[in-house]
N, C-alpha and C positions, 0 to 999 in steps of 0.2 A: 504494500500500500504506500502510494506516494503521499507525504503529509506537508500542505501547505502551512506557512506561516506568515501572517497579514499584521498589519499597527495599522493604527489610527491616527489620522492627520485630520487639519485644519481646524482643530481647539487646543488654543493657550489660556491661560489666563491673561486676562483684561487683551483678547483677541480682539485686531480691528480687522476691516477689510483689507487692508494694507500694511507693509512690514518689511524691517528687516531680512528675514525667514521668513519665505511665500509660502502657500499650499503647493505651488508647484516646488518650491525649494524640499518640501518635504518630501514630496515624490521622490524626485532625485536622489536624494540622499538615505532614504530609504532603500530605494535600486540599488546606490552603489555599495547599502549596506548586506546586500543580499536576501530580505524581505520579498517574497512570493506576490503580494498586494499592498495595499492601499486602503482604505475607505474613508471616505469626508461626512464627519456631520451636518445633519440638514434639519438647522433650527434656527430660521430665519432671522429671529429679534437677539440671537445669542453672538453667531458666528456668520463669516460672508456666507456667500450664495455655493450650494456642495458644486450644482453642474458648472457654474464659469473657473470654478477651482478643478476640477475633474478634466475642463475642457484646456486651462491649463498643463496639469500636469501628464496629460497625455501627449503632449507637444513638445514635451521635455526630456520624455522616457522614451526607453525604446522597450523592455521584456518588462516591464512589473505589470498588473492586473490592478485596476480601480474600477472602485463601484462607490455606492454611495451606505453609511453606517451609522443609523442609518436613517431612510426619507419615510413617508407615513403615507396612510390611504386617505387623509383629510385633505390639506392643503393644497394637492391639484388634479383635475381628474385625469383619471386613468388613460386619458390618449395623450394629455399633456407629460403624464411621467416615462409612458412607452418612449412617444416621440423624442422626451430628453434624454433619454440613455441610448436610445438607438443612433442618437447625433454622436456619445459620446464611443460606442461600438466602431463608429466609421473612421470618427478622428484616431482613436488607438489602432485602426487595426486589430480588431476583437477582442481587444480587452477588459470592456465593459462588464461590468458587474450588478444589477440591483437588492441592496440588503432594504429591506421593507419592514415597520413594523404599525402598528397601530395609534403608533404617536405620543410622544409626551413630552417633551420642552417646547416642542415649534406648538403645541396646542396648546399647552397651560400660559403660554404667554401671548397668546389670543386670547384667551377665556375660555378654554373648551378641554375638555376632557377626550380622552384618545376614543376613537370609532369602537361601538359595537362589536363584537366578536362578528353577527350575522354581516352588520357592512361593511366590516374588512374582510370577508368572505365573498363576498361580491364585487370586490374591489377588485381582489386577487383574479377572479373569474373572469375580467373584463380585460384587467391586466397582461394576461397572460394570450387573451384573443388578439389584443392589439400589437403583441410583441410578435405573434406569430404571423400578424398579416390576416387576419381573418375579419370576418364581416362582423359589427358588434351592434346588436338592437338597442337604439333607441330608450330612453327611458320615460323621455318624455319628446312631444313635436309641437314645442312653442314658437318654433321656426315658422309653420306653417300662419302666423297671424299675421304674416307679411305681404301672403299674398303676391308670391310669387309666382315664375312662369314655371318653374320646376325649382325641387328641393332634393338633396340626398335621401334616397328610403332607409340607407341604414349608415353606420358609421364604420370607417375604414379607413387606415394609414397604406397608399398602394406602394409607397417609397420604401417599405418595411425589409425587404426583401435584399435591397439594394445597401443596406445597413453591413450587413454581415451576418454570423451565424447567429439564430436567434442569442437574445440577452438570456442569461440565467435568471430566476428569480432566488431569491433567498430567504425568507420569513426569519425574524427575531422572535423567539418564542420563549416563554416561562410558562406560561398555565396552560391545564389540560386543554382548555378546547382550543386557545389558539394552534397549540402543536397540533390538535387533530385536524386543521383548518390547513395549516400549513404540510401535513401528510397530503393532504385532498389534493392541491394544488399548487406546490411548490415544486420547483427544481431542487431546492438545496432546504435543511432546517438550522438554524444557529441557536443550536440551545445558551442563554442565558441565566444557568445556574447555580455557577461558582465549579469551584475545581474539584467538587466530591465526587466519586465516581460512582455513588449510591444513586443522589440523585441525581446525575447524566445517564446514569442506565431507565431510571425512571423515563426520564425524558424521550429516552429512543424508545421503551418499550410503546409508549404511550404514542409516539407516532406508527410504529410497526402495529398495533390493534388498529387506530382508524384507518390506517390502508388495507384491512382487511376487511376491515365493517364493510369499506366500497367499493371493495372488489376489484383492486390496485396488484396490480403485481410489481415485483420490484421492489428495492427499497432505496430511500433517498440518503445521500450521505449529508455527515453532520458535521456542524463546526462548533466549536464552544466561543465563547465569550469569555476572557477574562482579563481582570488587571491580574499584571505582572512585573513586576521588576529582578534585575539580577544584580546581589550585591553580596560580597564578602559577608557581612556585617545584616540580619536580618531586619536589625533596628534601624538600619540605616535604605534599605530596601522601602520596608514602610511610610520614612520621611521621605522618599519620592514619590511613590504613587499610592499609599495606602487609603488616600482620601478621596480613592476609585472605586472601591470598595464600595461605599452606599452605596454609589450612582447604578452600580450592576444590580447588588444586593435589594432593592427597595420593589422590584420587579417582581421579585416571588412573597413582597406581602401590600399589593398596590393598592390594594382595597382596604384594606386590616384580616384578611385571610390570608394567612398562609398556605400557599403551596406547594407539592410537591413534599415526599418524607424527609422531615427536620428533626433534629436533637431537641429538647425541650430548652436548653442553651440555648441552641440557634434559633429557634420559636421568640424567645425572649429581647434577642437582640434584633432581630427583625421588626418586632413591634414598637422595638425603643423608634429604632430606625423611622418607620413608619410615618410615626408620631412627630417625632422632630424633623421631618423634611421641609425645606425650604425652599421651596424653584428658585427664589430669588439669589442663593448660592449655592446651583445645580454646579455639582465637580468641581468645588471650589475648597481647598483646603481651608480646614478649621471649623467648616461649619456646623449647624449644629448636629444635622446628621452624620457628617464626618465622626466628630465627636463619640456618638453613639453608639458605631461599629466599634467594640471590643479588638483587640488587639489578639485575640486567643481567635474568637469568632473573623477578622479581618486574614490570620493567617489559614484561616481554612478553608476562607471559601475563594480566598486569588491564593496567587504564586508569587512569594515573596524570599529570596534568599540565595544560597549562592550558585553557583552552576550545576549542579550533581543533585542538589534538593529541585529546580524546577526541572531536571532531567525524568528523575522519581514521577516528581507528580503528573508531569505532561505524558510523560510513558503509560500509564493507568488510563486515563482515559484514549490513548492513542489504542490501546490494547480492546476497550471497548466497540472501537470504530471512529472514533472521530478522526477525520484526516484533514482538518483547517483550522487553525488559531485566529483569530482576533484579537490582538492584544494593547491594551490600554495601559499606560503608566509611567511608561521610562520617555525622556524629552527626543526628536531627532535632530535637534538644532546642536550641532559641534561645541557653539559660542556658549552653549550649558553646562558647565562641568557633571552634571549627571547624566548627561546624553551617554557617557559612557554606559551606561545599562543598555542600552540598545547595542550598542557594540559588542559588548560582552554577548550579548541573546545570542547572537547570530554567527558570533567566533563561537562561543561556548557552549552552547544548548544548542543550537540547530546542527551544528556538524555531530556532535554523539547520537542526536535521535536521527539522523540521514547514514549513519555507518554500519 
């Protein structure tokens, strides 16, 4: 099994649209740190724009893979997101990617809570017609109050084709039904669980049942989610990225229920979590959710320490089936003195789980 390993670009702290260190600078230096992908966060009021940063750094690269890490089924409809990643398919030379999920910082800072299970289920449905070039029904024909000579009967990107090979899709998932949503109709699942391999097996069993309720064959491959850092020093590991932690973590209790099987520990810190979330210092060290993730409970559920311990832990779920990382934590900007944790990743932990 070939296993990819992807980081997350275009969020710093007090990020503007402009800098120093580009998104496309991040590409780059990602590439030439040996990184598999890419992905750009797509949360409007937070960080620039994911696709003109995407449409960037594919202009820059020549082998990495980007997608977007990820974008929601709210903010635009489903032919506008086809259309924009298929623009981004053509510019790379097939490297495009879509990580999708139902939304939460580009929506709480509109006012709105992330979509419905059933219409990001319908999102994905339509999603996935327009990626392939297919004819998509109408939801509504408020068009026709125009009184025109002729109108489109249905809806359809004919340029689709000309993109390249279809876009994968990818679903971010924590709860049962989204993962069964995402069996139904995804390309790819990114479990977003933390690094236990208890519940990551949960996670795939739970998509491997609903592709059988529907009569699926095949199984889709999985990617996890996690913050990570690689430092000598585990203490020193967690003063880089451990204040990732909530941002992943708060996923498996978004409502005040927890998901998925937890430790009465990790039951506990989850609801602190919860409770003290603040959008308004989403991934922002110190805050108060930061805070609240324990330090017992924060080494558990990411990858924090020195090269041989995220060897350990990545190896475990690697062993389950996961064959993609996404990994949040360590800086890729050189000018950071702790950008060396991305270095190290890729010198130290990628070449032992590749040998």
């Amino acid at each position: 099994m070939v296993v990819e390993f992807w980081t997350m670009g275009g969020w710093r702290p007090n990020d503007t649209p402009a800098g120093d260190f580009t998104a496309a600078d991040q590409a780059v230096r990602a590439e030439e740190l040996g990184y598999d992908g890419i992905v750009y966060v797509d949360s409007q009021n937070m960080v620039s724009d994911c696709y003109v940063n995407m449409t960037l750094a594919a202009h820059d690269t020549k082998t990495i893979k980007i997608g977007t890490g990820v974008t929601n089924s709210y903010t635009r409809h489903p032919s506008v997101t086809a259309s924009a990643i298929a623009t981004i398919q053509a510019q790379s030379g097939g490297r495009a990617y879509l990580g999708i999920g139902r939304g939460d910082s580009a929506l709480a800072h509109i006012g709105l809570a992330p979509h419905s299970v059933g219409e990001f289920e319908r999102y994905l449905e339509r999603l996935q017609a327009y990626l392939r070039g297919d004819d998509v029904p109408f939801d509504d024909r408020d068009v026709d109050a125009l009184g025109l000579a002729d109108t489109p009967e249905i809806s359809r990107i004919p340029w689709m084709q000309q993109a390249g090979p279809k876009v994968p899709v990818d679903v971010a998932a924590t709860g049962p039904r989204v993962i069964a949503a995402a069996a139904r109709h995804a390309d790819r699942i990114s479990l977003n669980v933390g690094a236990d391999p208890e519940r990551t097996q949960w996670g795939m069993d739970v998509a491997r049942e609903a592709r059988s309720e529907a009569g699926l064959s095949g199984e889709l491959p999985f990617t996890a989610y996690l913050p990570l850092v690689v430092h000598n020093d585990p203490e020193e590991a967690m003063r880089i990225g451990g204040h990732q932690v909530s941002l992943f973590a708060r996923f498996s209790n978004m409502y005040g229920t927890v998901v998925g099987p937890t430790s009465d520990r990790s039951r506990s810190v989850l609801g602190d979590i919860h409770d003290a979330y603040d959008m308004n210092e989403h991934a922002r060290p110190g805050s108060a959710q930061d805070q609240a993730a324990t330090a017992e409970f924060s080494r558990e559920f990411g990858v924090f320490g020195p090269p041989d311990h995220c060897v350990e832990k990545l190896s475990r779920l690697i062993e389950l089936g996961v064959d993609r990382f996404v990994l949040r934590g360590s800086p890729l900007d050189p000018a950071d003195p702790d950008s060396m944790a991305s270095e190290r990743f890729t010198q130290e932990v990628i070449r032992q789980l590749r040998t």
